[in-house]
DSSP file (Angstrom, degrees, kcal/mol; ACC not computed):
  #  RESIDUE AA STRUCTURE BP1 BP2  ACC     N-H-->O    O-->H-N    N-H-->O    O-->H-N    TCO  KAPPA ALPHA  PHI   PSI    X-CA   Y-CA   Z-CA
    1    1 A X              0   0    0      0, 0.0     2,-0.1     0, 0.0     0, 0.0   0.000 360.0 360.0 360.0 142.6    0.5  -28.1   -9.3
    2    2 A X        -     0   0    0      1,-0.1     2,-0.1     3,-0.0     3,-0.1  -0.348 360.0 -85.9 -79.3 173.0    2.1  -24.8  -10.2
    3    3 A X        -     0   0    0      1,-0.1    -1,-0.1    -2,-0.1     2,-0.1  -0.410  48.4 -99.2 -69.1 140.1    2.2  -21.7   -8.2
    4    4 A X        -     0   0    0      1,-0.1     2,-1.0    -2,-0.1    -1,-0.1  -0.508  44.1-108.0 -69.9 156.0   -0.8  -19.1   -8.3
    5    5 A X        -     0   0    0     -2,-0.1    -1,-0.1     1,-0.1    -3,-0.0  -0.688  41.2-101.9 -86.8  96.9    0.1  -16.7  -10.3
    6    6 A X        -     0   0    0     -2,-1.0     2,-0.5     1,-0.1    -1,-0.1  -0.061  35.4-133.9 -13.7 126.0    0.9  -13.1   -7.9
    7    7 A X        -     0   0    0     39,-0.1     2,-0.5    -3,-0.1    -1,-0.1  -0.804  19.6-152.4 -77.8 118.9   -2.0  -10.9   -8.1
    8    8 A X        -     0   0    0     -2,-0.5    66,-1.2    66,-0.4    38,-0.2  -0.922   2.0-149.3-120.5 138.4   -1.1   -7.2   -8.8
    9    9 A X        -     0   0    0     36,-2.5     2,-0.5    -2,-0.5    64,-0.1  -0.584  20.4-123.4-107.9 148.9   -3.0   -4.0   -7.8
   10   10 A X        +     0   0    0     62,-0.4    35,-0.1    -2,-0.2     3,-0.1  -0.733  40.8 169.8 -85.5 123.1   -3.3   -0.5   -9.5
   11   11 A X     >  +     0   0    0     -2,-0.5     4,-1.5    33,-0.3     5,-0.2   0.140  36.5 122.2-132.6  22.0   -2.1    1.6   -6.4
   12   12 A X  H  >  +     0   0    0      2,-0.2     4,-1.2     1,-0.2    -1,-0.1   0.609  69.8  65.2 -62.5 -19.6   -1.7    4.8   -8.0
   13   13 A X  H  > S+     0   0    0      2,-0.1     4,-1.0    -3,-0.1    -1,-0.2   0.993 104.2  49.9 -33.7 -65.5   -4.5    6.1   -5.0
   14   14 A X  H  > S+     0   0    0      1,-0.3     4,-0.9     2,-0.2     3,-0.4   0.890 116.1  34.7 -67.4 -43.3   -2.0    5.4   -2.7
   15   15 A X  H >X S+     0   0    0     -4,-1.5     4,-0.8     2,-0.2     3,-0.5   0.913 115.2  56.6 -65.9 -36.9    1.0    7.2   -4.3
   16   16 A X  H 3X S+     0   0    0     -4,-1.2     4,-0.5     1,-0.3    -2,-0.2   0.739 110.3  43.6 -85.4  -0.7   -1.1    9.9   -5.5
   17   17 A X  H 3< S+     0   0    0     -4,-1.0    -1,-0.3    -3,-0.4    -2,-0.2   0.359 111.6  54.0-104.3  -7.8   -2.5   10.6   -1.7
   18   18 A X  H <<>S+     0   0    0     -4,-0.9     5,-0.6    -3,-0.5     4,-0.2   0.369 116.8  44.6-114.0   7.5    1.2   10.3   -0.3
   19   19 A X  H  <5S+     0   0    0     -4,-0.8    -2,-0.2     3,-0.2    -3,-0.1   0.706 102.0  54.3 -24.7 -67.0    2.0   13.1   -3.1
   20   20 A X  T  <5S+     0   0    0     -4,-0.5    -3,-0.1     1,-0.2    -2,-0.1   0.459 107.6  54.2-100.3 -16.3   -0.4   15.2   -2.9
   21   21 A X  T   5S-     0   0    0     -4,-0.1    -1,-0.2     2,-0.1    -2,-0.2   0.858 110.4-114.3 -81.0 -43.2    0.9   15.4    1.4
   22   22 A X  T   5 +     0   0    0     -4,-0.2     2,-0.4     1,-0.2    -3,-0.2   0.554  69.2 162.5 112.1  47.5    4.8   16.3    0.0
   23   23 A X      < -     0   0    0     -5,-0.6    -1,-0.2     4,-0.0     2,-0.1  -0.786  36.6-144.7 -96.1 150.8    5.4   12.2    2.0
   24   24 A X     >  -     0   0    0     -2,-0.4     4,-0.8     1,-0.2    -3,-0.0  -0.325  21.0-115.8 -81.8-178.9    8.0   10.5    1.2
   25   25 A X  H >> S+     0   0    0      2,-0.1     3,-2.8    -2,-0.1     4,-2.0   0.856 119.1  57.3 -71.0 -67.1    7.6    6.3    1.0
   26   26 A X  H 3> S+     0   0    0      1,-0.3     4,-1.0     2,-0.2    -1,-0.1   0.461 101.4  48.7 -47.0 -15.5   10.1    6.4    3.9
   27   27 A X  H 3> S+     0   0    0      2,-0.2     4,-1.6     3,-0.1    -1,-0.3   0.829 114.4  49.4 -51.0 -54.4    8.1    8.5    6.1
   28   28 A X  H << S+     0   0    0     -3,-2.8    -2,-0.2    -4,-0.8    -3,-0.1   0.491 110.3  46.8 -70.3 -19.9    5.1    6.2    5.4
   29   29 A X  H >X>S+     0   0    0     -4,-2.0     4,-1.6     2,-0.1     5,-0.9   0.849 108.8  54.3 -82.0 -43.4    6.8    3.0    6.1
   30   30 A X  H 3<5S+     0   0    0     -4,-1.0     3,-0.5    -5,-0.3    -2,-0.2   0.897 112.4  41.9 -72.9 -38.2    8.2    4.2    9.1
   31   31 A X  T 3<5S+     0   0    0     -4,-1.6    -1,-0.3     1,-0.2    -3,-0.2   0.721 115.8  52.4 -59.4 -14.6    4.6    5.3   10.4
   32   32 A X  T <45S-     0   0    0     -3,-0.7    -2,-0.2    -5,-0.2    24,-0.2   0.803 114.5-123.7 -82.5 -10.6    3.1    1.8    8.9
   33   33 A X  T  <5S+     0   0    0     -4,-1.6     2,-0.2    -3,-0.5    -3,-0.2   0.955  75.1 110.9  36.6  57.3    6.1    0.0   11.0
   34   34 A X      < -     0   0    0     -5,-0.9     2,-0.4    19,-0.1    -1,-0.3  -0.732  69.4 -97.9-108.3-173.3    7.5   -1.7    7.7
   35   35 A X     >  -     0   0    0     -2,-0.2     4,-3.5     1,-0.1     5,-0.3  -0.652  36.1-101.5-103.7 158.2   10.8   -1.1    5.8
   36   36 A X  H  > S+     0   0    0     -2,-0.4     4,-1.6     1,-0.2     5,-0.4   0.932 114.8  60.6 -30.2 -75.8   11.2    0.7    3.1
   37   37 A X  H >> S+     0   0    0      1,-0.2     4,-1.1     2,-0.2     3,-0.5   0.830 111.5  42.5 -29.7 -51.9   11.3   -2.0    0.6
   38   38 A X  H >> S+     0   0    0      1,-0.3     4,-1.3     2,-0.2     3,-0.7   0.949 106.7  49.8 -71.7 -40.5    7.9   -3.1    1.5
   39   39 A X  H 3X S+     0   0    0     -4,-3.5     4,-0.9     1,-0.2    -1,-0.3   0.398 114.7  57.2 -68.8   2.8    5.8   -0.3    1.9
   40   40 A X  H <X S+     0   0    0     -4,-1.6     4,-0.9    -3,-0.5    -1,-0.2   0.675 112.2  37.2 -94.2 -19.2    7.6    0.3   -1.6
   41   41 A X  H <<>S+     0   0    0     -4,-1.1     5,-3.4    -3,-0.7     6,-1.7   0.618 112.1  58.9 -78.6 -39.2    6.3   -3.1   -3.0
   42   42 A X  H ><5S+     0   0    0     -4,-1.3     3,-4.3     3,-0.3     5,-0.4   0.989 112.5  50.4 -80.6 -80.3    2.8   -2.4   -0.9
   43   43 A X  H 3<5S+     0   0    0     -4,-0.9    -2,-0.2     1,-0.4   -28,-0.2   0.815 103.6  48.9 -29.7 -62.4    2.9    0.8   -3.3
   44   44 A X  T 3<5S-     0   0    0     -4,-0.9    -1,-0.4     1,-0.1   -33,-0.3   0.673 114.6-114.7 -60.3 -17.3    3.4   -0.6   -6.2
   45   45 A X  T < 5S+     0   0    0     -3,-4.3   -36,-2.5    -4,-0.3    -3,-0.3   0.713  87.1 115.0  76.9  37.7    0.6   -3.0   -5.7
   46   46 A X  S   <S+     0   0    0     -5,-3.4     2,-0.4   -38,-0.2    -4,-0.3   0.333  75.5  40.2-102.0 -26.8    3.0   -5.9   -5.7
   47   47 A X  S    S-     0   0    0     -6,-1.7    -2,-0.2    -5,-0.4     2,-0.2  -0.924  74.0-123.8-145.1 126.1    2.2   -6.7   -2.1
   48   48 A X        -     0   0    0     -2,-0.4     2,-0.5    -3,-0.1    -6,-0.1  -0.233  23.2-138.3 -43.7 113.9   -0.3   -6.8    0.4
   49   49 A X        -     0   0    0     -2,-0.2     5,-0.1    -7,-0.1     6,-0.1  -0.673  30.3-115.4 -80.5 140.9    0.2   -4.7    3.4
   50   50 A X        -     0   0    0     -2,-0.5     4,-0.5     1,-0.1     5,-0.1  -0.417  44.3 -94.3 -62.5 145.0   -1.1   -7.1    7.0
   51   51 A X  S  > S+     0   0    0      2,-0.2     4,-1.4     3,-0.1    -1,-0.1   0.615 120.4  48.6 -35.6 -47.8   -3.9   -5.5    8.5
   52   52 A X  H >> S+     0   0    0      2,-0.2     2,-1.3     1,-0.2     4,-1.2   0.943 108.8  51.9 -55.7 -97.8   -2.2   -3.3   11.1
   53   53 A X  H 3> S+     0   0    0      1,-0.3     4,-0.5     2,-0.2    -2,-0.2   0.473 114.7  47.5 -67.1   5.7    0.3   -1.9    8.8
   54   54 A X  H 3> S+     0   0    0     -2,-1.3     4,-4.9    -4,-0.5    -1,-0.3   0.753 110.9  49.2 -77.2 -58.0   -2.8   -0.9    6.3
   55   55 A X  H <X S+     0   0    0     -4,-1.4     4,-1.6    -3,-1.1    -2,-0.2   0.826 112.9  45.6 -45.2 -45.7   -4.7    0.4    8.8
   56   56 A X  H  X S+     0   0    0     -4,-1.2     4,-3.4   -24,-0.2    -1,-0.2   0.974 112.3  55.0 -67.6 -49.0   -1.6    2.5    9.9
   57   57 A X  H  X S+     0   0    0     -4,-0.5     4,-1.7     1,-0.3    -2,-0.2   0.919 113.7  40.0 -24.6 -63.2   -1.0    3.4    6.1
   58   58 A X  H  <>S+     0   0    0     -4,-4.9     5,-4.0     2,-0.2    -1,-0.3   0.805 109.1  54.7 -81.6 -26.3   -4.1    4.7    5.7
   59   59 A X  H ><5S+     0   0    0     -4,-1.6     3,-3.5    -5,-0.2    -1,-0.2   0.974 115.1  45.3 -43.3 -66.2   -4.7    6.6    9.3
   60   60 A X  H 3<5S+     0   0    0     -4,-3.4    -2,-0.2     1,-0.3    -3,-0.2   0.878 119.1  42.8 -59.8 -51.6   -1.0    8.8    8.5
   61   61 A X  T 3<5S-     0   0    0     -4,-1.7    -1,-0.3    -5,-0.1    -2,-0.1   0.138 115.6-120.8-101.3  15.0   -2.2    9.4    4.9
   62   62 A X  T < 5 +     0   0    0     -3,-3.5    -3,-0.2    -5,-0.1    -2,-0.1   0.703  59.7 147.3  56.0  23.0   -5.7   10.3    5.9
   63   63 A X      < -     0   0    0     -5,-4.0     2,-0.5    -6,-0.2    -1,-0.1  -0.323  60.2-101.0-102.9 166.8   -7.5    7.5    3.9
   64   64 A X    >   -     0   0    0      1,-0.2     3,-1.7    -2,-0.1     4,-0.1  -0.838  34.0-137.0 -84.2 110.5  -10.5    5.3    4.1
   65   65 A X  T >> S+     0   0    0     -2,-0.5     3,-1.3     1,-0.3     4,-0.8   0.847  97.2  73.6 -64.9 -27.3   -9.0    1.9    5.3
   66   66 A X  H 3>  +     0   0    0      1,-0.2     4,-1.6     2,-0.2    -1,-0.3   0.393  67.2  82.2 -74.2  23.8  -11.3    0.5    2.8
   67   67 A X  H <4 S+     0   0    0     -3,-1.7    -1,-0.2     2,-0.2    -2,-0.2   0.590  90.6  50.8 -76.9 -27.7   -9.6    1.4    0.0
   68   68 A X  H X4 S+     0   0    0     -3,-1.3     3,-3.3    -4,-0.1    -2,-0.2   0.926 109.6  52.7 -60.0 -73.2   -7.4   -1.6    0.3
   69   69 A X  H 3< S+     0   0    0     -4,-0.8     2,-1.0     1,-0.3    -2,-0.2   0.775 105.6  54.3 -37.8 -62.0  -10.5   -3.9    0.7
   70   70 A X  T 3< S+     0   0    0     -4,-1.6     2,-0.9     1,-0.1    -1,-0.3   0.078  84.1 120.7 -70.7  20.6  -12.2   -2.5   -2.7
   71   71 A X    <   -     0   0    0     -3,-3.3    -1,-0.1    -2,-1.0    -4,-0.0  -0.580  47.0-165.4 -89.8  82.1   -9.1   -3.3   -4.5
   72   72 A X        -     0   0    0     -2,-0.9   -62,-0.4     1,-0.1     2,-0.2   0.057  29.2-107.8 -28.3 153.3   -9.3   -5.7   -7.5
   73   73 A X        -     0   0    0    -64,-0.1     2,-0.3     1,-0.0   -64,-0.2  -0.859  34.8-135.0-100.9 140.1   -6.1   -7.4   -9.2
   74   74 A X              0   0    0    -66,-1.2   -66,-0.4    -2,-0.2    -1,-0.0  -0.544 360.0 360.0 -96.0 162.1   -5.5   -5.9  -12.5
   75   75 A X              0   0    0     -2,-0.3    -1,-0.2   -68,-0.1   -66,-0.0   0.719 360.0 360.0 128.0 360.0   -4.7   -8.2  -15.3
């Protein structure tokens, strides 16, 4: 059997709410306690943030943690 195919999410919410504060990513990984790289990946919708480090995401940036949940993969 092949590999599932990566799912990828429209996460322009998330960017456009850590914008609209004047955050950087690195500010926002470092409150999600990831690295850069991920919480840049997390952004992009390329990766799934673990529960804690959504839940932190979404506390510093003032968001509904269910914003994650309601996400569909586009594509």
């Amino acid at each position: 059997m092949g590999r599932k195919k990566a799912e990828i999410y429209d996460r322009t919410w998330l960017e456009k709410a850590r914008l609209e504060r004047g955050l950087t990513q690195t500010s926002v990984a470092k409150a999600a306690g990831v690295n850069n790289s991920d919480y840049n990946r997390i952004e992009r919708g390329l990766q799934e943030p673990r529960v804690k480090a959504g839940i932190r995401i979404c506390e510093f940036l003032k968001l509904n943690p269910r914003s994650f949940l309601s996400e569909k993969p586009i594509g």
